[in-house]
C-alpha positions in Angstrom: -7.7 20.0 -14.7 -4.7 21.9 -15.9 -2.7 24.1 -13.3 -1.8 27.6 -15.4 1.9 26.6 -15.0 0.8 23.2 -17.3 -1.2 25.2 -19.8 1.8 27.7 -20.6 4.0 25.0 -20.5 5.8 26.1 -17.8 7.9 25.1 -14.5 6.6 26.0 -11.4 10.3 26.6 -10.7 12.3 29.8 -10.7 10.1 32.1 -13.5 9.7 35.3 -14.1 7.4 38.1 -15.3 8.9 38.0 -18.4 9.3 34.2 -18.9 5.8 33.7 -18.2 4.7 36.5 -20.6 6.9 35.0 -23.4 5.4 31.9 -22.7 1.7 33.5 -23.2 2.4 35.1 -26.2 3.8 31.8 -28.0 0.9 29.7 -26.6 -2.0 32.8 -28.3 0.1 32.7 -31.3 -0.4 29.2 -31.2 -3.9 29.6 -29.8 -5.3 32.5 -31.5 -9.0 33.9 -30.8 -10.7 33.5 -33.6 -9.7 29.8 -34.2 -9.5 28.1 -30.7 -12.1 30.8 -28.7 -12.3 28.1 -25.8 -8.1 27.4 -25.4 -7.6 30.9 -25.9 -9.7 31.8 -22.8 -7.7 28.9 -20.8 -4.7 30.5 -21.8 -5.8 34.0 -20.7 -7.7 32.7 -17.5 -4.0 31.2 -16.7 -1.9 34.2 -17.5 -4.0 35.9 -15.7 -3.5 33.8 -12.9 0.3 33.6 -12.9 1.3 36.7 -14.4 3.4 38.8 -11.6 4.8 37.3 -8.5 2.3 38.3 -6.0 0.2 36.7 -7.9 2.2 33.3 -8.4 2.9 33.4 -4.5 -1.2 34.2 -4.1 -2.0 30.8 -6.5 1.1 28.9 -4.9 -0.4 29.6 -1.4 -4.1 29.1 -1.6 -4.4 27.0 -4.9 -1.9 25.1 -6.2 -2.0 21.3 -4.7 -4.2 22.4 -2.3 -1.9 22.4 0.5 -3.1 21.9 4.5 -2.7 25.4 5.7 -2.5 24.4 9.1 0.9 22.4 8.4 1.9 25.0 5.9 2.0 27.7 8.7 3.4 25.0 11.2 6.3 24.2 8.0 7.0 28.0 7.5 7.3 29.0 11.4 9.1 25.6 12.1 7.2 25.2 15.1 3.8 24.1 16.2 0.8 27.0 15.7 -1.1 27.7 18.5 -4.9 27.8 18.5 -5.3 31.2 18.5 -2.3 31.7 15.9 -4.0 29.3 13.2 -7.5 31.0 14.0 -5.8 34.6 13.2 -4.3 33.6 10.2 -7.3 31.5 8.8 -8.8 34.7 8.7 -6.4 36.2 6.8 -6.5 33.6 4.5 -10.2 34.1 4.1 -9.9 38.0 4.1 -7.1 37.4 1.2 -9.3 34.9 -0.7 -12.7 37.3 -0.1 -10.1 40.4 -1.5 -9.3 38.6 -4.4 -12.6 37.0 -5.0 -14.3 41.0 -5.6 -11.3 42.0 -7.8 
């Protein structure tokens, strides 16, 4: 399966808003609706996905590679989470993912 950076053809390196939305637009001109119904939706679906930096950061964190959240935090603190740390922010992770799950 396709990460949204592969379908727009893009890096996963140092984009932009705009970048990404030129990308979009040259991939449904490509793509259109009425002739490719099934890559258009892909496309959209991974616009959608990718389109403003909160939302790159949101996919980057939770989604993309599927990284061990535990070592992630451990990485990003440079030090070893405690217990009660990892629990608190598992449950922010789930909070986030429930948030963005109902919108």
């Amino acid at each position: 399966m396709l990460t949204p950076f592969e379908v727009l053809e893009l890096s996963d390196k140092a984009i932009n808003d705009r970048d990404i939305k030129k990308a979009y637009l040259k991939k449904v001109r490509q793509y259109p609706p009425e002739q490719a119904p099934d890559k258009f939706q892909q496309i959209r679906d991974a616009y959608d996905t990718i389109k403003t930096e909160k939302l790159r950061l949101n996919y980057q964190l939770f989604h993309y590679e599927k990284p061990d959240f535990v070592q992630f935090l451990a990485q990003t603190f440079k030090e070893t989470a405690s217990v009660q740390r990892v629990d608190e922010l598992l449950f922010t992770k789930a909070l986030a993912e429930s948030l963005n799950a109902n919108s």
